[in-house]
MARFILUM-53764 format. One record per residue (C-alpha): chain; x, y, z; residue in one letter. Coordinates in steps of 0.001 Angstrom, whole numbers, plus 500000, padded with zeros to 6 digits. Each point is the difference from the previous one (the first is absolute). Layout:
<rs>
{c A, x X, y Y, z Z, r A}
...
</rs>
This chain:
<rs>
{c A, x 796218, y 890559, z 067405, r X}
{c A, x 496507, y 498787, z 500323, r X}
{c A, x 499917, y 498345, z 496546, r X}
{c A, x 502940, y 498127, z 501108, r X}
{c A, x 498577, y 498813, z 502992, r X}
{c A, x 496997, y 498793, z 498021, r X}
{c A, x 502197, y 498412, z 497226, r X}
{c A, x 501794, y 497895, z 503351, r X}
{c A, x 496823, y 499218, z 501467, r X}
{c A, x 498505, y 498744, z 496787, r X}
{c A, x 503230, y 497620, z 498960, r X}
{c A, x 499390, y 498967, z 503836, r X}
{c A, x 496648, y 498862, z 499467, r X}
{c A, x 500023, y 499222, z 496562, r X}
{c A, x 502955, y 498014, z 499418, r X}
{c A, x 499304, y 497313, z 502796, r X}
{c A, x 496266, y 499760, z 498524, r X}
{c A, x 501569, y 498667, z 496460, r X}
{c A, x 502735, y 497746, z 501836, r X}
{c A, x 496993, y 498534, z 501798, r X}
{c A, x 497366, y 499910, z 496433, r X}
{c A, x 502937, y 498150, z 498314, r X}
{c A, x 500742, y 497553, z 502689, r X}
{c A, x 496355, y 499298, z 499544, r X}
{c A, x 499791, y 499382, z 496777, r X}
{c A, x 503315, y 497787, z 500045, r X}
{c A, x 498134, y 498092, z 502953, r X}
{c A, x 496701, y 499185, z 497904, r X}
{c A, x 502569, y 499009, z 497050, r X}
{c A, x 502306, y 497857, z 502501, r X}
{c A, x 496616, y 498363, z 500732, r X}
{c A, x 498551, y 499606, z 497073, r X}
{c A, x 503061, y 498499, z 497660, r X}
{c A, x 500923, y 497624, z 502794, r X}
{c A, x 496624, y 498776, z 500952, r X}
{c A, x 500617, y 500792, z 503829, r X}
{c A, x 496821, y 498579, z 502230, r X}
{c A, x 498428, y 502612, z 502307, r X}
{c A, x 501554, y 498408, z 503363, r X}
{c A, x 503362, y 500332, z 498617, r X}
{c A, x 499676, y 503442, z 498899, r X}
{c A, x 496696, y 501998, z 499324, r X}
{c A, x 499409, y 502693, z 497646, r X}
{c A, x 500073, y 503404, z 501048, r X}
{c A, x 496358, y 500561, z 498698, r X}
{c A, x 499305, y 497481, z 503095, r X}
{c A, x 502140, y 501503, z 502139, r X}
{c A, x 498421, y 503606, z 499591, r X}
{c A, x 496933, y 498147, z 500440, r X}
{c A, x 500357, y 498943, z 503491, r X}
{c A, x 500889, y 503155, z 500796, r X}
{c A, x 497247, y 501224, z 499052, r X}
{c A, x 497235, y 497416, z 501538, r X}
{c A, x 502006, y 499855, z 503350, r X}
{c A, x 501610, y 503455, z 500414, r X}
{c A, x 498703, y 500650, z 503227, r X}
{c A, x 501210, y 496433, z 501831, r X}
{c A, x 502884, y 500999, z 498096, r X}
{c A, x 500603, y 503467, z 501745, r X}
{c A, x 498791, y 498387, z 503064, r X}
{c A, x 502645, y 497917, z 500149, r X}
{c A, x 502814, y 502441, z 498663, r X}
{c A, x 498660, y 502309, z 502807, r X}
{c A, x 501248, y 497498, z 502759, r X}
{c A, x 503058, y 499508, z 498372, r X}
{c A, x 500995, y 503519, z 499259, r X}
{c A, x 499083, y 500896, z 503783, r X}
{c A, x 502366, y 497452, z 501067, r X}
{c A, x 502913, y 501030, z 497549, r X}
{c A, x 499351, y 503757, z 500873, r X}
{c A, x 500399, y 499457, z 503713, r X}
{c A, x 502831, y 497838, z 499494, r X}
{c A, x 501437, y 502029, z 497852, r X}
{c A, x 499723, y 503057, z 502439, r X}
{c A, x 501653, y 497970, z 502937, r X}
{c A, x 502655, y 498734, z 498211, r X}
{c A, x 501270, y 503337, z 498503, r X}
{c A, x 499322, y 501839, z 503365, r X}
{c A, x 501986, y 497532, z 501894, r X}
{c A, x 502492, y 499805, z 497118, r X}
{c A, x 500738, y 503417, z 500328, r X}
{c A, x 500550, y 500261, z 503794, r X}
{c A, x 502378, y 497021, z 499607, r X}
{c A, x 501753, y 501617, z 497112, r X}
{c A, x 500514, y 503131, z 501611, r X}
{c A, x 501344, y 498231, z 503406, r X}
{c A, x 502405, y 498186, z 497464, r X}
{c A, x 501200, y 503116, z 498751, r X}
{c A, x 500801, y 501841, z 502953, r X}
{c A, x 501414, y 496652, z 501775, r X}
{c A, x 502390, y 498059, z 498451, r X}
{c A, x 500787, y 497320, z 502657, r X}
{c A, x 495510, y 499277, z 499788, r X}
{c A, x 500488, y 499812, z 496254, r X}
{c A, x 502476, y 497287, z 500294, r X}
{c A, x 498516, y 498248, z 502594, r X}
{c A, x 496062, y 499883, z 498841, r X}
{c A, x 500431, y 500577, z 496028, r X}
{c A, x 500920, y 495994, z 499316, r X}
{c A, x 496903, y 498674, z 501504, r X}
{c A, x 498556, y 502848, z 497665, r X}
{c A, x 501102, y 498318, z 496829, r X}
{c A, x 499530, y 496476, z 501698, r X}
{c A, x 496050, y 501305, z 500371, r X}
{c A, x 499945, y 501137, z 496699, r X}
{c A, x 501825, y 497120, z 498528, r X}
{c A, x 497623, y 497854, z 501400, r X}
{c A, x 497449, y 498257, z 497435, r X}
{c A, x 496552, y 501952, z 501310, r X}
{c A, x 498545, y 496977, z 498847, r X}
{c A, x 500981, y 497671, z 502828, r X}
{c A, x 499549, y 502935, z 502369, r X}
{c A, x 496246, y 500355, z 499101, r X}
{c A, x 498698, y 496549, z 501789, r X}
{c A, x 501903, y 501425, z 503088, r X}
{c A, x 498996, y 502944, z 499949, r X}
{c A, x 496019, y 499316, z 499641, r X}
{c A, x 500990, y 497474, z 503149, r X}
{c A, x 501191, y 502850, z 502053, r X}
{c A, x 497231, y 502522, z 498714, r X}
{c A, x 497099, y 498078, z 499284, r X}
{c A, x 498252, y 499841, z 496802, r X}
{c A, x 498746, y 503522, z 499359, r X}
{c A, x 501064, y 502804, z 499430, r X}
{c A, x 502739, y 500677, z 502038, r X}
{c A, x 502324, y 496788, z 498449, r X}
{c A, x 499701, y 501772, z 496583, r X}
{c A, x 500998, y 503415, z 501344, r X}
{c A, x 503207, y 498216, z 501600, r X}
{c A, x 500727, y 497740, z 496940, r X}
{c A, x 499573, y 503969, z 498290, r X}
{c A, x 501999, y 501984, z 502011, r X}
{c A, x 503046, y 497831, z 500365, r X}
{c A, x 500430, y 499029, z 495829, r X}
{c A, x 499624, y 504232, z 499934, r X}
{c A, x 502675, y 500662, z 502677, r X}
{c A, x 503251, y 499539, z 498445, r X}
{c A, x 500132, y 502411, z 497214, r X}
{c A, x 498983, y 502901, z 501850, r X}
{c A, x 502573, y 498880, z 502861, r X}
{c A, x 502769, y 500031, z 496980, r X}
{c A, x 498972, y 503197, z 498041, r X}
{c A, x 499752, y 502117, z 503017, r X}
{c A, x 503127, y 499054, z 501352, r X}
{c A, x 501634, y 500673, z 496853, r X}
{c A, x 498489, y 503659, z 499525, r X}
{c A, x 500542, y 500400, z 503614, r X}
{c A, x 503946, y 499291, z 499686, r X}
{c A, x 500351, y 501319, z 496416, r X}
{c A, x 500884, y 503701, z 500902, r X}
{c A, x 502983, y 502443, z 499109, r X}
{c A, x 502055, y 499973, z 502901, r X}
{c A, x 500943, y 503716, z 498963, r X}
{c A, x 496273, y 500710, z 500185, r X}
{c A, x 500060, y 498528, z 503700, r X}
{c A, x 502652, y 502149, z 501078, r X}
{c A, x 498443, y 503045, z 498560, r X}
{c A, x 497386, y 499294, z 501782, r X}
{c A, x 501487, y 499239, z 503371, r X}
{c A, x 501967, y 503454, z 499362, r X}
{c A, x 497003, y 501721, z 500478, r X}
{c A, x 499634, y 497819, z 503618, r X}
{c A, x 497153, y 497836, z 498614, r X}
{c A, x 499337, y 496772, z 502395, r X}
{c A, x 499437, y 496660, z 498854, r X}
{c A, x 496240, y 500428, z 499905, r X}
{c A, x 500570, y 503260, z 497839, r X}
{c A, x 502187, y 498359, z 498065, r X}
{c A, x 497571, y 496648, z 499342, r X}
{c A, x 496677, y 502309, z 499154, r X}
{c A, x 501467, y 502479, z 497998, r X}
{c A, x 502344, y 497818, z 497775, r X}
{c A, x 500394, y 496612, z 500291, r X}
{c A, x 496024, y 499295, z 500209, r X}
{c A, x 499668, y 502229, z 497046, r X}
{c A, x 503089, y 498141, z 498106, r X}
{c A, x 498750, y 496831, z 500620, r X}
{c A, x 495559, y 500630, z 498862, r X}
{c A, x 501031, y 498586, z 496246, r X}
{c A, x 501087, y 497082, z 501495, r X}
{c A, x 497824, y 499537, z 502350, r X}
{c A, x 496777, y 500518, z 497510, r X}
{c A, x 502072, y 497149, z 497189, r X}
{c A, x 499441, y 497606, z 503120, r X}
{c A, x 496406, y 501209, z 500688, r X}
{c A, x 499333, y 499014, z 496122, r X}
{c A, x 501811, y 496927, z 500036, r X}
{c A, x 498201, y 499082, z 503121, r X}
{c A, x 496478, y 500490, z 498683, r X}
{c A, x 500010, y 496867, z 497901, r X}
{c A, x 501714, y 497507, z 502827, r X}
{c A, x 497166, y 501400, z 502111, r X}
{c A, x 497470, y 498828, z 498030, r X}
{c A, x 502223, y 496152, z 499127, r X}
{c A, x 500223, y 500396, z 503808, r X}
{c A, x 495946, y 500088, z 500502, r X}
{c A, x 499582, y 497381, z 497486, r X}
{c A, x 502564, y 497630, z 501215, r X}
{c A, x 498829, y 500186, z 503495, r X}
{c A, x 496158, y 499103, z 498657, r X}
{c A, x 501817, y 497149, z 498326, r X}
{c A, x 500692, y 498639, z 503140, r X}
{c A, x 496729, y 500330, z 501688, r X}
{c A, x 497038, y 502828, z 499299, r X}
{c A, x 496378, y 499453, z 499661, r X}
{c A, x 499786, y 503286, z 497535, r X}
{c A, x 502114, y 501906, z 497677, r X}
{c A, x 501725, y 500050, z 496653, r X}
{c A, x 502551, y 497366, z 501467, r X}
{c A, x 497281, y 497866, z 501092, r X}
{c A, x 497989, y 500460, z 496783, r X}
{c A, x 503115, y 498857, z 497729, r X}
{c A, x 500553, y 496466, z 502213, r X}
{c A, x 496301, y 498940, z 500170, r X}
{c A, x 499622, y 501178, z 496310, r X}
{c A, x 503270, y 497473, z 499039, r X}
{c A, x 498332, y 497069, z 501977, r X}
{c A, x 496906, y 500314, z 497997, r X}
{c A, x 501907, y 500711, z 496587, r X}
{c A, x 498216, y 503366, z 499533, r X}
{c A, x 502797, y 501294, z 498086, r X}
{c A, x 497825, y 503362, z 498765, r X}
{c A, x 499451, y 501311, z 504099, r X}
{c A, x 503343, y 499288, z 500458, r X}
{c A, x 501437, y 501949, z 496982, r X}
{c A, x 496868, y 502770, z 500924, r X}
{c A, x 501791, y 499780, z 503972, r X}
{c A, x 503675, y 501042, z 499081, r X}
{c A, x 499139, y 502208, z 496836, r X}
{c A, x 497597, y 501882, z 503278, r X}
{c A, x 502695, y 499773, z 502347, r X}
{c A, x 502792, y 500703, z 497234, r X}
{c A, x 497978, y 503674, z 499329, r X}
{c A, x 499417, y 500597, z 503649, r X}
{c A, x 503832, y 500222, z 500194, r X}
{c A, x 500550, y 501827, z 497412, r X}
{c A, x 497678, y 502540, z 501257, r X}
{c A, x 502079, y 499850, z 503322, r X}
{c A, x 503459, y 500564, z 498416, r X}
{c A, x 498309, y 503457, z 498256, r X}
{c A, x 498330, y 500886, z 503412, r X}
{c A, x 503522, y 500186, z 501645, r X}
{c A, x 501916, y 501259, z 496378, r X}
{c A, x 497268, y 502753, z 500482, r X}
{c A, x 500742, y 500887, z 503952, r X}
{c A, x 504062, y 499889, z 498378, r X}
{c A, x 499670, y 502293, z 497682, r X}
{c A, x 498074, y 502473, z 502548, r X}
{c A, x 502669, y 499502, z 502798, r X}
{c A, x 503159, y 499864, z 498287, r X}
{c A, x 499106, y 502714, z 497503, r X}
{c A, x 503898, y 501032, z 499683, r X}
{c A, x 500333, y 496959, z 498062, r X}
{c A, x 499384, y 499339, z 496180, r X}
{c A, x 497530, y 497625, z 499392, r X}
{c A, x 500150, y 496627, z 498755, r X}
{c A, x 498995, y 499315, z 495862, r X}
{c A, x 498350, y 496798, z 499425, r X}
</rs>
């Protein structure tokens, strides 16, 4: 059993590492047949480079970033939740409120950003909105679907043994709906961080969003590529962070190959 788990953890690691050495190497090739100048596309030898020389501006501004897609990401599934559950139990709020949910999410977050940053200022708090609200909607529609999806015999089991509604809501149908609830959680932890970044697009002093937009203006193609590769990590790191918390909460539940 433990050899297996090693043998899984080492194709995890291992076969992402040669996906990402190859890509390399077909990079510096791309580059090097077509006689591609630096601004267009750099090599990743430069890339890795500024990395390197500016690594800590470069997880100074990630920092910012991540602490506005993590709060953002918190408020949006904790009020996605409460809303989901009021859907569920309520089906004349459900029909009433869930269109303006789509219409939200529907909605380019884009051309809510400048609004946004007019209504919040420019700190912070404009990038935890922009955040929260591209994170809402998935949560919203995964809980209410592992919320509903129940047996109805299992329901009237349990109501044959005089369970209330409460009862009936913590002991199955919160239960039944956790994988669905932790697919949005993971789905969510990349929009939180396009959410951060979109919302620096708009208007931030600091952070990876900011770093990408001042780095096009000045055609320093190599930060920018060294920006998202940073940022593009930092969420992967996220999505294993709550895979991890999944596994340990819904241990009933087989887990995932990749």
């Amino acid at each position: 059993m433990h050899k297996g788990n090693s043998q899984r953890g080492l194709k995890e690691i291992g076969i992402p590492i040669l996906f990402f050495v190859g890509i390399l190497i077909v990079w510096e090739v791309i580059i090097f047949l077509l006689h591609i100048p630096e601004y267009l596309l750099p090599r990743p030898v430069q890339i890795i480079s500024e990395i390197t020389v500016n690594f800590n501006s470069l997880l100074g501004h990630l920092g910012i970033t991540m602490l506005e897609a993590v709060f953002g990401y918190i408020i949006a599934n904790i009020i996605g939740f409460v809303v989901a559950v009021i859907f569920a139990h309520s089906k004349m709020v459900e029909r009433g409120f869930y269109p303006y949910a789509i219409a939200l999410q529907t909605t380019p977050i884009v051309a809510m950003a400048p609004l946004l940053v007019l209504w919040f200022g420019s700190g912070l708090a404009s990038k935890i909105a922009v955040t929260a609200i591209i994170c809402f909607f998935p949560i919203l529609v995964n809980t209410i679907k592992g919320l509903k999806f129940v047996d109805e015999n299992t329901i009237d089991l349990f109501k044959s043994y005089s369970a209330n509604k409460w009862q009936i809501f913590v002991k199955l149908r919160l239960p039944n709906s956790m994988p669905y609830i932790f697919s949005a959680l993971k789905i969510s932890t990349s929009l939180a961080l396009v959410g951060a970044i979109v919302g620096e697009f708009v208007g931030a002093s600091k952070g990876i969003g900011y770093l990408i937009l001042t780095s096009s203006y000045h055609l320093e193609t190599a930060i920018m590529f060294a920006a998202i590769i940073i940022s593009a990590i930092a969420g992967v790191l996220f999505f294993k962070v709550i895979s991890f918390i999944e596994k340990k909460v819904i241990f009933w539940q087989k887990p995932e190959e990749f």
